[in-house]
N, C-alpha and C positions, 0 to 999 in steps of 0.2 A: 358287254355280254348280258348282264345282267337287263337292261333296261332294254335290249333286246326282244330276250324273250317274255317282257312285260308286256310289250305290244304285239308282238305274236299271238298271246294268248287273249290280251284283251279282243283283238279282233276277231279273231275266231269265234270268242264268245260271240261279241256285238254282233257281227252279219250273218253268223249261223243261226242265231235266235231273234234276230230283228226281222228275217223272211216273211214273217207274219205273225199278226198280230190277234190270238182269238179267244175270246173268253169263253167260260163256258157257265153262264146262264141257268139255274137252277131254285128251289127254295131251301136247296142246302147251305149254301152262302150268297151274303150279298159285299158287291163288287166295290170299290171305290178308285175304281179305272181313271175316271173322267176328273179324279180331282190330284192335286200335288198336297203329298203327303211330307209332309217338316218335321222332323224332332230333334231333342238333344239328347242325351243318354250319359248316365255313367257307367261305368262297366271297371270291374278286376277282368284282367288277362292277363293271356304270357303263354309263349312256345317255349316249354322247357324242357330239358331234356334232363337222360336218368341214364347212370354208363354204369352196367353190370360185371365184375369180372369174376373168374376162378370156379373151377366147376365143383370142385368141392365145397367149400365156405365161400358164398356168393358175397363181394363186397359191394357196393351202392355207393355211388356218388354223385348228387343233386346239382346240375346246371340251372342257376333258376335266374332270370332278370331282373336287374336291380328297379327298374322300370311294370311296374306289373296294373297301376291304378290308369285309365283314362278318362277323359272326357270328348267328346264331336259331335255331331251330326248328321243324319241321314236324309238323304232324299229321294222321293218313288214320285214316278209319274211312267202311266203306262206299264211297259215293260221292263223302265231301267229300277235299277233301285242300286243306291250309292251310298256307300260312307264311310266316311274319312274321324280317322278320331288322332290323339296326340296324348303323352303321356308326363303331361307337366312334376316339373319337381317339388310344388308344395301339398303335393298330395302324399298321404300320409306314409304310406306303402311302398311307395318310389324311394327307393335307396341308392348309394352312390353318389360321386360326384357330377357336378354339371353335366358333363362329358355323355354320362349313359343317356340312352334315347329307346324308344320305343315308337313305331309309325306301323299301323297297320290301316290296309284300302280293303274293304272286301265291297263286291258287287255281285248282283243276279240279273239272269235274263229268262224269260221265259216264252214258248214257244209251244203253244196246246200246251199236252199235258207234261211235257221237257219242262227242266229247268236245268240251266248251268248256273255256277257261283264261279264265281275267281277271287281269289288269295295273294294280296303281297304283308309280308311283315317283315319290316328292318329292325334289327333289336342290335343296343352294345353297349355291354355291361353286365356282368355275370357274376354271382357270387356262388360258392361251391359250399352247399351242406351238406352234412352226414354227420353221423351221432356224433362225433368228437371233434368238428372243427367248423369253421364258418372261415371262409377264404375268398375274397376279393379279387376278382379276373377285370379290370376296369376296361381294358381291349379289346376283349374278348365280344365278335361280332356272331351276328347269323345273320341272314336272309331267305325266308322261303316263298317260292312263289308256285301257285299250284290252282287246285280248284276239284269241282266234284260235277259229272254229270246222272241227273236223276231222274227218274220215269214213274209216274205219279199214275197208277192202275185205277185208280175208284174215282169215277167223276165226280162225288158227291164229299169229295175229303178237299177241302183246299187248305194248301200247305203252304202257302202265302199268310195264312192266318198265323201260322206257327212260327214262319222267318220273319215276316214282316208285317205292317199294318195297312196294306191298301187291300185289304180283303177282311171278310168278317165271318166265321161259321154262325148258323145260323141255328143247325142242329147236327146233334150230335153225329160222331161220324169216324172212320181212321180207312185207311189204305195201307197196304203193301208197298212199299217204294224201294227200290235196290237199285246203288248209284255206284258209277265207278270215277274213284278219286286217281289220279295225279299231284304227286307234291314235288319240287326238289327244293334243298336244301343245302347252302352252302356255310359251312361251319370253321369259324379261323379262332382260334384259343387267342393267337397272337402274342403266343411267349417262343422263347428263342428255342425251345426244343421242341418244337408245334411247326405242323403244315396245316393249310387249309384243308377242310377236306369236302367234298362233296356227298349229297346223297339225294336219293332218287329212291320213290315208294309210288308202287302201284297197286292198286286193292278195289277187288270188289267185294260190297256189303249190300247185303238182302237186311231191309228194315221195314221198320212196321209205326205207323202213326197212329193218334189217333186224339180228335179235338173235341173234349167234352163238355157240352153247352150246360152250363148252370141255373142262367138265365139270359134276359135278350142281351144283356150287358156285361156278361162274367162268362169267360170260359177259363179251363185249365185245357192245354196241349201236351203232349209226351210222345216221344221218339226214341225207340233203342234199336241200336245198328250194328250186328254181329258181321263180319267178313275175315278175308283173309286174303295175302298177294305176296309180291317181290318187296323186295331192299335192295338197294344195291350201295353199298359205299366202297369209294376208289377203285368199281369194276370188281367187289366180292359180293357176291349175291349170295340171300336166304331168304327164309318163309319170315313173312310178318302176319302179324295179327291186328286187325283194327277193332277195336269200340268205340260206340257212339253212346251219345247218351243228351236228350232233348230237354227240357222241362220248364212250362212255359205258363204265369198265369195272369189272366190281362182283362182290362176295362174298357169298353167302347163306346161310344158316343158317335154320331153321324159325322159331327167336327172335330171335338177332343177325345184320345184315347190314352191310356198307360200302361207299363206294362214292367214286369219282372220275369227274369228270362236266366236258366243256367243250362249252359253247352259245352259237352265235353268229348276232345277227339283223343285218341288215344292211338298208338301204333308200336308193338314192343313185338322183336324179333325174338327167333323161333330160340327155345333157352340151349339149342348145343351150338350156339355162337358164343365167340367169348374172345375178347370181350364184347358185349351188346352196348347197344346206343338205341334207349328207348326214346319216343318221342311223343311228347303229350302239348295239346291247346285246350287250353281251361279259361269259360268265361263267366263272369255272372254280371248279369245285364239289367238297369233300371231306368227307364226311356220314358216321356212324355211329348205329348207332338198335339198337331192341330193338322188338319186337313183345309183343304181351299181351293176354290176354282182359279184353274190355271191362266196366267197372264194372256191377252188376246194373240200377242208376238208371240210368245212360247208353241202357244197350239199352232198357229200359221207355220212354225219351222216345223212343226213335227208331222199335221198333215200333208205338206212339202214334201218334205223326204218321204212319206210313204208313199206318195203317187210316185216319187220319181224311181222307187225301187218296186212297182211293180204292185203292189197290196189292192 
């Protein structure tokens, strides 16, 4: 099921946004379409969750991954951009035995001024904090698989600059963007008084960008994303609340660039639930790369497939 509706969504993404291919051409930003974009990154993450109960005296208790440090790499060319990272155990962060894992795919497409992402993250291994105890869940799985679709109002904001590095603002600049996410979520504690459970979050959030040029080689980017939508787990619905939160500051070069990047998704249910099951993605991101002209094979398969679908 699960691997499923991984190809459901990937598709959807890829043919809904491969339709066409157009850039948009300006002295706000300059493009790096025509080359293949590489890097490596390290990055803190982790989808953890936060379970509120009691409406009197709220009590708190932290699902967090024993797995949180990664290392991979990304790749852009064109309209794909991909990457795959892995959460090795000599990294410092990474707690637990062998057993815990961490795998997260994310990907963008973009289409004018559309862009869709997609989200897979497998995590297993959980440890449970709260001010009086620290508790080891080694079973204890998730998988969530989801994505956001977002609509980029100001021609002169590119927000490629801000996800990724095949594009470069040039001058200073922000737009308006309001995207609506899909997530689902299945969640198995995997102790003997535990079901799995499911969950499903829908939201729209009205956000606001904006990438300011320092000089031709230094910008800082920033993103904050206020919305609101469903929950549902095991078929009970309520109101959720989404924040976002961007913060992005980076060096370019025509070939080398780098960059330091933190992102934070947040999603906590409306407080007359009880118990709640908050859900937060926390990243902080330090990436280097190099650009380059694309192999002569590569570009033959890609001009290929775009005649043959029609471009």
């Amino acid at each position: 099921m699960i691997l499923k509706l991984i190809y459901i969504t990937f598709f959807i993404s890829f043919f809904g946004c491969f339709a066409q291919n157009v850039s948009l051409h300006n002295s706000y930003f300059k493009s790096y379409n025509d080359k293949i974009t590489a890097s490596v990154y390290y990055l803190d993450t982790s989808n953890s969750f936060q379970i509120a109960s009691g409406q009197d005296s709220q009590t708190y208790v932290n699902l967090i991954p024993n797995r949180r440090e990664q290392i991979g790499f990304t790749i852009n060319y064109k309209i794909v951009d991909i990457t795959i990272g892995f959460a090795p155990k000599f990294l410092s962060q990474n707690k637990g035995d062998s057993h815990s894992k961490n795998f997260n795919f994310n990907t963008r497409f973009y289409y004018k001024k559309w862009m869709q992402s997609f989200t897979f993250i497998n995590q297993k291994g959980f440890y449970i904090s709260d001010d009086n105890i620290i508790a080891q869940l080694p079973n204890m799985r998730t998988t969530k698989i989801g994505g956001s679709t977002a609509y980029i109002f100001n021609d002169k904001f590119s927000f490629k600059t801000l996800v990724s590095q095949n594009e470069w603002q040039t001058k200073s600049s922000g737009s308006f963007i309001p995207s609506f996410s899909f997530y689902y979520t299945n969640l198995d504690l995997n102790t003997p008084d535990s079901s799995p459970g499911d969950l499903y979050v829908f939201t729209l959030a009205p956000a606001y960008f904006y990438n300011f040029v320092i000089s031709d080689r230094v910008l800082i980017g920033a993103g904050l994303a206020l919305g609101g939508g469903l929950n549902v787990i095991d078929k009970e619905t309520s109101a959720l609340y989404q924040a976002d939160f961007n913060l992005k500051l980076a060096y370019n070069k025509d070939r080398f660039f780098g960059f330091a990047s933190l992102n934070t998704v947040s999603f906590a249910q409306d407080e007359k639930v009880d118990p709640r099951l908050n859900d937060n993605i926390a990243t902080v991101k330090l990436s280097v790369g190099y650009r380059f002209d694309p192999p002569k094979k590569v570009k033959e398969v890609y001009d290929n497939v775009n005649k043959k679908i029609g471009l």
